[in-house]
C-alpha positions as CSV (number, residue, x, y, z in Angstrom):
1,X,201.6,220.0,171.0
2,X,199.8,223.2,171.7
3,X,197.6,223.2,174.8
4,X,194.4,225.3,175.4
5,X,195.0,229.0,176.8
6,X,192.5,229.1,179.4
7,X,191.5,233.0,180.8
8,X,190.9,233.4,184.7
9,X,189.0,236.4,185.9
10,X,191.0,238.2,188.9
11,X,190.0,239.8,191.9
12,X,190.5,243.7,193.3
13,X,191.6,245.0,196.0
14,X,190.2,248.0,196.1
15,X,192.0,249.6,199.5
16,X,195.9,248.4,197.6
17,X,194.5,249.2,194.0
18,X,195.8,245.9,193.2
19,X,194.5,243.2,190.7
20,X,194.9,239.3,192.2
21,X,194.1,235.8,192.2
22,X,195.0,232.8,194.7
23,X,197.4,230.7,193.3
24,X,195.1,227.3,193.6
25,X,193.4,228.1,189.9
26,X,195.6,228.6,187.7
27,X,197.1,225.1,189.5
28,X,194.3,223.2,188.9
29,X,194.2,224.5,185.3
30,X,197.8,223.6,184.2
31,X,198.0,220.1,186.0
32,X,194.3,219.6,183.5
33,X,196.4,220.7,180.4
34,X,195.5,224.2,180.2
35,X,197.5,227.2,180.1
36,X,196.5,229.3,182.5
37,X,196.6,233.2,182.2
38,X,195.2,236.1,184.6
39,X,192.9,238.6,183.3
40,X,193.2,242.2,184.7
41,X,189.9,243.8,185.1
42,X,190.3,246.4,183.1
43,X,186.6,247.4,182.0
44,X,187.0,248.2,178.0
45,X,185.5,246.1,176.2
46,X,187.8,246.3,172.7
47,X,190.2,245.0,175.5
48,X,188.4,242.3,177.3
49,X,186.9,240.5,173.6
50,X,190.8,241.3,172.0
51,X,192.0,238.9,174.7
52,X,189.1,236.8,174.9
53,X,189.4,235.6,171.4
54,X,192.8,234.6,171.6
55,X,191.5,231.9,174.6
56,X,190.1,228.5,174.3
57,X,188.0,228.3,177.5
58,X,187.0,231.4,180.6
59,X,187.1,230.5,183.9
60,X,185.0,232.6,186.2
61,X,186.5,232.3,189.7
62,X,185.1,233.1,192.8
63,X,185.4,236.5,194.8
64,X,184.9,238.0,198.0
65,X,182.8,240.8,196.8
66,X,179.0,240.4,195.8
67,X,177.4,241.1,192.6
68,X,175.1,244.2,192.3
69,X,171.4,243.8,192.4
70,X,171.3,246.5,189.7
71,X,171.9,243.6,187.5
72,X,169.2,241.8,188.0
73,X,167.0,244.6,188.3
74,X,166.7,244.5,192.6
75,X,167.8,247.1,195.3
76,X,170.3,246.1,198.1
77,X,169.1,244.1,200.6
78,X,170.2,245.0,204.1
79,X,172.8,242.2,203.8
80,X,174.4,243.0,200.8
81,X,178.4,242.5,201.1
82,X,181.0,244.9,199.1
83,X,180.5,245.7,195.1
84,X,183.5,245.6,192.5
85,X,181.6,247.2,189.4
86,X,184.9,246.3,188.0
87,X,184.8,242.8,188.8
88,X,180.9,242.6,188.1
89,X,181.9,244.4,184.6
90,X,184.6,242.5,183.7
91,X,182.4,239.1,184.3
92,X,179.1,240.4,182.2
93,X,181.2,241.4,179.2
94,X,183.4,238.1,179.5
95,X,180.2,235.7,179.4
96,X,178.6,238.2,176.6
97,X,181.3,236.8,174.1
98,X,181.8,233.4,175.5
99,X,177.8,233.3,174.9
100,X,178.3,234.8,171.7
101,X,181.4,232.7,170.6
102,X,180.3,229.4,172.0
103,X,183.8,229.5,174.5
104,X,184.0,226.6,177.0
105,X,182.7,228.1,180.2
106,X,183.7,227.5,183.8
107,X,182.2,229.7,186.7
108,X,183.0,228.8,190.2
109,X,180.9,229.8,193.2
110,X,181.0,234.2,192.5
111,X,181.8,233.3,189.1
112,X,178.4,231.0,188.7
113,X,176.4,234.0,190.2
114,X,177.6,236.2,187.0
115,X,177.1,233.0,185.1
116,X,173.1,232.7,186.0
117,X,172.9,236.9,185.5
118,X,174.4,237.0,182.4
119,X,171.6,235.1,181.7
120,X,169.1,236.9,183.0
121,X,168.4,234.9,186.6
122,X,168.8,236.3,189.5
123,X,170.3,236.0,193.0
124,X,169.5,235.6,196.6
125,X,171.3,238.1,197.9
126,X,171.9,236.7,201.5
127,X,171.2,233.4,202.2
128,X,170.9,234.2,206.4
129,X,168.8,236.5,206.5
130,X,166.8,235.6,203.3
131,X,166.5,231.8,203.0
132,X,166.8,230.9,207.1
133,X,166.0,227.1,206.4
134,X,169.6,226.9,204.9
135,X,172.4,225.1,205.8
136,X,175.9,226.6,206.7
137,X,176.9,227.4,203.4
138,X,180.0,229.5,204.8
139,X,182.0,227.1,206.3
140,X,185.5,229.0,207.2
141,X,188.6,226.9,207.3
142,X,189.9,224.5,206.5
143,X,188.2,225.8,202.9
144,X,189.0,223.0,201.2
145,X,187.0,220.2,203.5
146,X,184.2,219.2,201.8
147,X,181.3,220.2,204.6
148,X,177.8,219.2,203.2
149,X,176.3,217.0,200.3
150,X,175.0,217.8,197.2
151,X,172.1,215.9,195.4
152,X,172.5,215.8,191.4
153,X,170.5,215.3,188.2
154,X,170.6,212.2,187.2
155,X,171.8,212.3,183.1
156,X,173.5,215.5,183.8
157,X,177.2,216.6,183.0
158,X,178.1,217.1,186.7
159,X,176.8,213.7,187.7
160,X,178.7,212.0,184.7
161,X,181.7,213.6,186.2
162,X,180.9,212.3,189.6
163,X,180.3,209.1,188.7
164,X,177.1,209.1,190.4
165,X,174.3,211.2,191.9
166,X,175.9,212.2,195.0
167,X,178.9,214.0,195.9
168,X,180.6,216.1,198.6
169,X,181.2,219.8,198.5
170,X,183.2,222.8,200.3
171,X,181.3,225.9,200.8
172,X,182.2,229.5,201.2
173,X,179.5,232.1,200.1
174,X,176.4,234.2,202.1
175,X,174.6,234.6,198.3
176,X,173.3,232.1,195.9
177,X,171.7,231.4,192.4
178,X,168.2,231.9,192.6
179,X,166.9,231.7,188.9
180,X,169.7,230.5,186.6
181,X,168.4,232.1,183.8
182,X,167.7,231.8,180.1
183,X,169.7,228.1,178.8
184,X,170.7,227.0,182.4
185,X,169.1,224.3,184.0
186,X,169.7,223.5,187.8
187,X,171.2,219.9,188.1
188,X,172.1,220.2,191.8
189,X,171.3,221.2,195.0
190,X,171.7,220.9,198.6
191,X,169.6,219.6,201.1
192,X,168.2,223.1,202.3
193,X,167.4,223.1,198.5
194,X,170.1,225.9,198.0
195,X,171.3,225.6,193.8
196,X,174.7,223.8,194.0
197,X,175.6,223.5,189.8
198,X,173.9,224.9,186.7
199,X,174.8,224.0,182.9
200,X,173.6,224.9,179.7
201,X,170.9,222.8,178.0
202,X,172.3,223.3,174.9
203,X,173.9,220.0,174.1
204,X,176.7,221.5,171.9
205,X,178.2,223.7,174.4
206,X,180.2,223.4,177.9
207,X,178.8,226.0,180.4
208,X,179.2,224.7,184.1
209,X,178.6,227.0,186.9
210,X,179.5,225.1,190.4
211,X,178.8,227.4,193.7
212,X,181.5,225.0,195.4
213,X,185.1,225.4,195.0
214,X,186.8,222.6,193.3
215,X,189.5,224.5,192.1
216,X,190.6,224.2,196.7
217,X,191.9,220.9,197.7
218,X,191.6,219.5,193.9
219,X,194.9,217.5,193.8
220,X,192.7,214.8,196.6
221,X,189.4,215.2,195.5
222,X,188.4,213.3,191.7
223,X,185.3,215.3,190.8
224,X,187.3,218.4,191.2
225,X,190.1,216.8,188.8
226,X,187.2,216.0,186.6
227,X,185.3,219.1,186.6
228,X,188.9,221.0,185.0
229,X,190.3,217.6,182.4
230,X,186.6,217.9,181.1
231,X,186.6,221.7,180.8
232,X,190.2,221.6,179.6
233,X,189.4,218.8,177.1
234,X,186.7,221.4,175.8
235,X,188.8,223.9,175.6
236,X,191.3,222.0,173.7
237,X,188.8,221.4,171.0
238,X,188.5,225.5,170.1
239,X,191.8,225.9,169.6
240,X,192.3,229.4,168.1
């Protein structure tokens, strides 16, 4: 029985010119169903739409690197960490043809950033300096210990996958989602009242943009497992 090929967005390292991902996606993805497979970020976009439409879902990962302002039309704040136009690139065009499409959509914490720009939100571009109510949203290690609590929208797909209207949540990021953008509504936040998940409001697609990281510590935690059998299962049903 064929199982959904499900594309993960990688990472650069720009000092070792070398394209990479941690090893905990691509996990969490095959233990769901899914087929996992790595896409380079190789910024041509006959490439990036050739290999897009031979996958079932996208998974938008997370990265150490920040998204550029020129994106959503704002200059650099003082703040601002490193830029991969690569990675920034890759992401945009990626999320143009899942939009396009109707692909099953997964972006996880950097990877819902691009989600709510590709939509034409925007960002807050350091959540320090910029937002100082907050909570520590950058937690360090142990990454995978859930550190703060997230309130969710009742009727939403993240709190049927919860199983309620609460949940626990690790946190590693200094940026955050600060409009969503066109077809993304917010259903959860954080106490400070920092944007937690975002999905589409159009009831026949899956778009889920979490700014948590489910895909650390999923084989104990059963909204992580959730969040990637339910984008799996999505994925399985645009089998191309």
């Amino acid at each position: 029985m064929s199982r959904p090929l499900i594309g993960i967005t990688t990472r650069l390292d720009l000092a070792q010119n070398t394209f990479y991902l941690r090893r905990y996606y691509a996990e969490a993805v095959a233990a769901a169903g899914g087929d996992p497979v790595y896409i380079p970020l190789i910024v041509e976009e006959s490439y990036l739409h050739s290999l897009a439409a031979r996958c079932d879902g996208l998974l938008f990962s997370g990265s150490n690197s920040d998204i550029d302002p020129k994106h959503y039309q704002e200059e650099p704040h003082l703040h601002l960490g490193h830029v991969v136009e690569e990675r920034d690139q890759t992401d945009l065009m990626l999320l143009q043809f899942a939009e396009a499409q109707n692909v099953p959509v997964l972006a996880i914490c950097f990877g819902a950033q691009s989600l709510a720009v590709s939509r034409g939100g925007s960002l807050i571009q350091d959540l320090p300096s910029q937002f100082p109510a907050a909570l520590k949203h950058d937690q360090g290690e142990p990454y995978a210990r859930p550190s703060h609590r997230i309130t969710i929208e009742a009727n939403s797909l993240l709190a049927h996958l919860a199983g309620g209207i609460t949940a626990r949540v690790n946190s590693s990021h200094h940026q955050a989602i600060k409009d969503p953008g066109e077809n993304m509504r917010i259903t959860a936040t954080t106490l400070d009242g920092v944007i937690e998940c975002i999905e589409d409001t159009r009831s026949e697609r899956f778009v889920l943009g979490v700014q948590w990281h489910p895909e650390l510590g999923w084989e104990k935690d059963d909204l992580s497992q959730a969040i990637f059998k339910r984008f799996v299962a999505e994925a399985g049903k645009h089998l191309v």
